[in-house]
Wavefront OBJ file of the C-alpha trace (Angstrom):
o trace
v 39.406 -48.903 57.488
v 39.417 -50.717 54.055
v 37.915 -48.782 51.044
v 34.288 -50.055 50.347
v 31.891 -49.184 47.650
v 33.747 -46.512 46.021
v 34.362 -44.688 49.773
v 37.874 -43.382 50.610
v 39.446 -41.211 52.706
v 37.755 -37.966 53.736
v 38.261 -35.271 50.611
v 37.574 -32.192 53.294
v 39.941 -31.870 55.533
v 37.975 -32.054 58.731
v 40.053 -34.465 60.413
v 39.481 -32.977 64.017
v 40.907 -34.279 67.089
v 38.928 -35.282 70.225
v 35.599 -33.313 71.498
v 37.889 -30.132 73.030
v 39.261 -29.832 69.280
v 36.789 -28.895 67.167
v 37.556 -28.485 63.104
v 41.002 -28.805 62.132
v 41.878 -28.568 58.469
v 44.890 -30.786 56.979
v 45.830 -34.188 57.447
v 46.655 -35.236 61.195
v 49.078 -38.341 60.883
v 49.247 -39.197 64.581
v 52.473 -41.166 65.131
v 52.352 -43.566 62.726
v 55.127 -45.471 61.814
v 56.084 -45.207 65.534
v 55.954 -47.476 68.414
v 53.173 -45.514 69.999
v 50.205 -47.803 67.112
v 48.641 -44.648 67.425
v 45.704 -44.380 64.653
v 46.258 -42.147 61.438
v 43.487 -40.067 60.844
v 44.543 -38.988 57.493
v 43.445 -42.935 56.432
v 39.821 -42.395 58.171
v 37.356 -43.281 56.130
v 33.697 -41.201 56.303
v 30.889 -43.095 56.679
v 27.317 -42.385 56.099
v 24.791 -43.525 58.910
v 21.652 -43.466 60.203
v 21.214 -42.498 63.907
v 19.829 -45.149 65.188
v 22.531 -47.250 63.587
v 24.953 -44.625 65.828
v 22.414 -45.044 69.041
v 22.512 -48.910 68.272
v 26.671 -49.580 67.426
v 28.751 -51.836 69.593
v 31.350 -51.317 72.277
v 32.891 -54.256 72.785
v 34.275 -52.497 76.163
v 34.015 -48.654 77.549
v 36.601 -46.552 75.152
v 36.822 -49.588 72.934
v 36.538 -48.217 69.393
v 32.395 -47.936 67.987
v 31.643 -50.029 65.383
v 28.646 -50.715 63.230
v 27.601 -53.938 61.045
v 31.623 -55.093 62.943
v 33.308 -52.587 61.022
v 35.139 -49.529 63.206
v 33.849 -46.509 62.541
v 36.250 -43.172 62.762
v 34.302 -39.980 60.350
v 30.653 -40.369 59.703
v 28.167 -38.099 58.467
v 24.683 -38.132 59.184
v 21.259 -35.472 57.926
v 18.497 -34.523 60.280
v 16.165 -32.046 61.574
v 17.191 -29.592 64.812
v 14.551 -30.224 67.409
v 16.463 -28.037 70.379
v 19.187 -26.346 70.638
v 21.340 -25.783 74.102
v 23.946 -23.338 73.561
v 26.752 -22.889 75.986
v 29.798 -21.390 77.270
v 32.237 -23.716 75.006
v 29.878 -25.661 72.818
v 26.369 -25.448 71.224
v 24.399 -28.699 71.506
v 21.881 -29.210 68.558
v 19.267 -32.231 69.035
v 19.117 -34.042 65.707
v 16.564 -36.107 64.561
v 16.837 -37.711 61.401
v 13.748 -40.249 61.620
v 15.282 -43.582 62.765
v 16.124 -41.857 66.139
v 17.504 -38.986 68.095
v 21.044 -37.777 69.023
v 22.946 -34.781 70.648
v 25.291 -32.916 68.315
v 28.072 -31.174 70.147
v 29.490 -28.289 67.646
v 32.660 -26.521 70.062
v 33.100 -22.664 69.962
v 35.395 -20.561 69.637
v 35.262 -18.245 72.724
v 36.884 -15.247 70.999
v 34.614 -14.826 68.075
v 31.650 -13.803 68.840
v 29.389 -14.775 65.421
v 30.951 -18.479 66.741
v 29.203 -18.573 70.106
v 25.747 -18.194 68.761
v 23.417 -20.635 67.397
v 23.625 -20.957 63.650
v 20.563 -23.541 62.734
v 16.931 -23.006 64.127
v 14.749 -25.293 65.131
v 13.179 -27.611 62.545
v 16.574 -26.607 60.020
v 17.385 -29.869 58.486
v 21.165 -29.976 58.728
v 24.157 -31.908 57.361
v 27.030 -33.232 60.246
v 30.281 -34.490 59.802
v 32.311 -35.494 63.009
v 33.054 -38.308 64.884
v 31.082 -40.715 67.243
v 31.845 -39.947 71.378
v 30.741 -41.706 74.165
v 30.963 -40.567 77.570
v 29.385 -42.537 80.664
v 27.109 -44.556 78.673
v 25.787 -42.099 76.781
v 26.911 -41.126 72.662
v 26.736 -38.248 70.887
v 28.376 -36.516 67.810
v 31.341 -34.127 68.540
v 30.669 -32.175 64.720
v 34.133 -31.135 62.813
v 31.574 -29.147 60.484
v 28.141 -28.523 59.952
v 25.522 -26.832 56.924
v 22.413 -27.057 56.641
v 20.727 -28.283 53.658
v 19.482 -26.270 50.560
v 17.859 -28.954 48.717
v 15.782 -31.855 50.281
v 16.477 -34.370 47.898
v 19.748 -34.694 49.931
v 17.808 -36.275 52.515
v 16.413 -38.864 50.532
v 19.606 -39.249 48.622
v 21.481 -39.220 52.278
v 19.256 -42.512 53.216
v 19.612 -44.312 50.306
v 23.776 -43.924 50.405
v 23.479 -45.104 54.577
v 21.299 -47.898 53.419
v 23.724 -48.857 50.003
v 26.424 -49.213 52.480
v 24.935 -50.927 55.479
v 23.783 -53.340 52.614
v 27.547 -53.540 51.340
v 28.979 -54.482 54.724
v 26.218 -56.968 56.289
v 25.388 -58.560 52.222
v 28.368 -58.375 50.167
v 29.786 -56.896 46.859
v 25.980 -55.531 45.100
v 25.121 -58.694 43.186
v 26.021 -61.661 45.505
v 23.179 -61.474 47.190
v 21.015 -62.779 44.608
v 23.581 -65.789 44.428
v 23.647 -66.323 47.939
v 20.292 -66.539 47.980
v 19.805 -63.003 49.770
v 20.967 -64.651 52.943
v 23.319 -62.320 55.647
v 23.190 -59.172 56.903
v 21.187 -57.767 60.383
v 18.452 -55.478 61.679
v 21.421 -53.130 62.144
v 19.731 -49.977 60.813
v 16.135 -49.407 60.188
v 14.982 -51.827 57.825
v 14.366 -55.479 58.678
v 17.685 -56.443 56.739
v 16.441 -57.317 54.097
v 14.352 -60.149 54.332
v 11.413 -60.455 52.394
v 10.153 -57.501 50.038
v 8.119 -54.056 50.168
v 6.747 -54.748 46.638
v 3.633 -55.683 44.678
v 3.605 -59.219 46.705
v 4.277 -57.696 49.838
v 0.316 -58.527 50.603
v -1.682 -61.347 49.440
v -5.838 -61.471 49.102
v -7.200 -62.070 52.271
v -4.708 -60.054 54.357
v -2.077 -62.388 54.782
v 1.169 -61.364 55.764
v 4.234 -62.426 52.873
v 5.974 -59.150 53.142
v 8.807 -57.320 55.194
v 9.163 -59.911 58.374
v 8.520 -57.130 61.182
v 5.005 -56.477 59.114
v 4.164 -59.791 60.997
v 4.693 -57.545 64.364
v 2.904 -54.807 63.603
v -1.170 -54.405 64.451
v -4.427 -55.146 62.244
v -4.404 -51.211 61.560
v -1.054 -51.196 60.502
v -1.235 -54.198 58.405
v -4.392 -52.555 56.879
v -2.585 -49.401 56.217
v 0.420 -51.237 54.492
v -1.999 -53.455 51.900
v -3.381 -50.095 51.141
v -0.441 -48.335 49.941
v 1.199 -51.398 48.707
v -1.918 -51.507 46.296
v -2.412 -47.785 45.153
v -0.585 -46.098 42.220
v 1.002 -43.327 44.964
v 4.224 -43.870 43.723
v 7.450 -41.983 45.574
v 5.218 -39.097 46.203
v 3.215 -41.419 48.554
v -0.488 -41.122 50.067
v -1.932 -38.599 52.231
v -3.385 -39.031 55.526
v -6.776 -38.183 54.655
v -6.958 -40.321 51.436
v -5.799 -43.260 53.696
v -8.641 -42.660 56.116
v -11.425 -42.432 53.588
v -10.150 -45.319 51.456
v -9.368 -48.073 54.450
v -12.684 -46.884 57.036
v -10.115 -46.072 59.600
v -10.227 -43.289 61.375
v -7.499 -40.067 61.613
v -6.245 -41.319 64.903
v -6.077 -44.498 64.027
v -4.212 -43.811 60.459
v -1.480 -41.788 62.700
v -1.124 -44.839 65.007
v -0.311 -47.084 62.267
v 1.927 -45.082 60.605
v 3.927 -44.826 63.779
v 4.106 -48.713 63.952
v 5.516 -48.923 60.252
v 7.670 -45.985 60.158
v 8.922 -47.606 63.514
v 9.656 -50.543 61.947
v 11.478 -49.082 58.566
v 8.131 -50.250 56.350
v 6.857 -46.496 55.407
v 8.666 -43.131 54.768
v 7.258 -39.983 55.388
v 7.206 -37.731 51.696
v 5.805 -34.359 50.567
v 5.336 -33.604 54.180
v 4.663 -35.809 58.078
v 1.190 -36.854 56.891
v 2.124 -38.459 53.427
v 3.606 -41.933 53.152
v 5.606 -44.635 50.990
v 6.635 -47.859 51.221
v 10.006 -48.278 51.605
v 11.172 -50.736 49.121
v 13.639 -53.400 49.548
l 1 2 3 4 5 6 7 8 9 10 11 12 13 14 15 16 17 18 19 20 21 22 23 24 25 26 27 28 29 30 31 32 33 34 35 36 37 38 39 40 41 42 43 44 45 46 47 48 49 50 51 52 53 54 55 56 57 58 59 60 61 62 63 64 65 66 67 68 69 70 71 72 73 74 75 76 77 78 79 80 81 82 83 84 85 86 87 88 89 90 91 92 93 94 95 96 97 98 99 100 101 102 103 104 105 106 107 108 109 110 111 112 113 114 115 116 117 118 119 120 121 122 123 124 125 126 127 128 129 130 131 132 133 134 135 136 137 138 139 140 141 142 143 144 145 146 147 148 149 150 151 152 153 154 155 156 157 158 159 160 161 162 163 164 165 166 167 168 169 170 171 172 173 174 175 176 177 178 179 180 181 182 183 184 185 186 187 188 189 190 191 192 193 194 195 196 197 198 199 200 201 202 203 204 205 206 207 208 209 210 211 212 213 214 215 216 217 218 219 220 221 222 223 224 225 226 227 228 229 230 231 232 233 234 235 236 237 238 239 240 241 242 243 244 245 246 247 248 249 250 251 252 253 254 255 256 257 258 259 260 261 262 263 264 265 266 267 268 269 270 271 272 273 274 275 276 277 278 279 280 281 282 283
């Protein structure tokens, strides 16, 4: 996979091998050079992704490689919140959720040490995952080479924003060209609307009109309500709260919580200081 954006090879050593294998430090060089065309992992590149861009990548065929934006992906990493956890005899399986979607993380065991067979995260941890995309009959999930979970929660923000920087790289070009090409390329491939269109002080006109992200256009009167609020208040990245929203629109609780769902499924709003404050996600 070539370089992109200032990403190279992995610098930790998880290479791993297939689900059985777990973490493996070193390099693994397969049997390159040979005959065999085998893949080197010691050239993977790590990626970092959204889930749904993992629930949503291609397979051109079943055990055709993944890709996502039509680039192969090998490593990725990905941050989210535990919302179960299965343990079992040779693996624990952690639910991840990450706010674009949900996925099964498969971390293997090591029978013969004990501290290995138990759950490390709780529920509602937010964790960090590196490992490799698996499908299996249809259905994906993340075999982990490694997992932590996260000290500071600025890495989730900053985790999004480096997903996002490279989804823009591969589906827009070199940072720049975009503005001479007119802003033109790229897919819905992750959880924006790709681009099109802008989060920003003009996102809204008087009267209600819609000259904003496109899927604003898809979203309810509530919604759209909801959005020309916070797209005219001074919340800034800390956001507005639910109850401000409600007060300031005439909408009620339930319907404030509706609309949010609508634009945080569409990639318009972030959640902030907590599930009941929002943003606008910017473009």
């Amino acid at each position: 996979m070539a370089q992109y954006g200032g990403y190279q090879r992995t610098g930790y050593g998880a290479q791993g091998g297939e689900d059985g294998g777990g973490f493996i430090g070193g390099s693994q060089q397969g049997s390159q050079g040979g005959g065999g065309g085998s893949k080197g992992y010691s050239d993977d590149s790590l990626r970092p992704v959204t889930i749904k861009q993992l629930v949503d990548c291609e397979e051109a065929y079943p055990g055709a490689d993944l890709s996502i934006d039509g680039i192969p992906i090998t490593q990725v990493t990905v941050v989210g919140q535990v919302r179960a956890v299965n343990p079992q005899a040779t693996n624990i399986t952690y639910r991840l959720d990450d706010g674009t979607a949900i996925m099964d993380v498969k971390k293997w065991v090591d029978a013969e040490k004990a501290d290995d067979t138990n759950p490390q995260f709780g529920l509602d941890t937010y964790v960090r995952v590196w490992g490799r995309l698996k499908s299996f009959n249809g259905k994906k999930h993340i075999g982990a080479h490694f997992m932590r979970a996260i000290d500071d929660f600025n890495e989730v923000s900053y985790h999004m924003l480096e997903a996002t920087y490279v989804h823009l790289y591969f589906t827009k070009g070199v940072p720049g060209q975009q503005q001479q090409q007119g802003g033109a390329g790229g897919g819905d491939g992750m959880f924006v609307d790709g681009g099109h269109g802008g989060g920003g002080n003009n996102a809204m006109q008087a009267g209600g009109a819609v000259n904003g992200p496109a899927r604003l256009a898809q979203c309810s009167r509530n919604a759209q309500t909801m959005f020309n609020f916070l797209n005219n208040s001074p919340g800034g990245n800390e956001g507005i709260h639910l109850n401000l929203i409600a007060s300031q629109t005439g909408l009620s609780v339930r319907d404030v919580i509706s609309a949010a769902d609508e634009l945080l499924g569409q990639g318009i709003v972030y959640t902030t200081m907590d599930d009941e404050t929002w943003a606008i996600l910017d473009y």
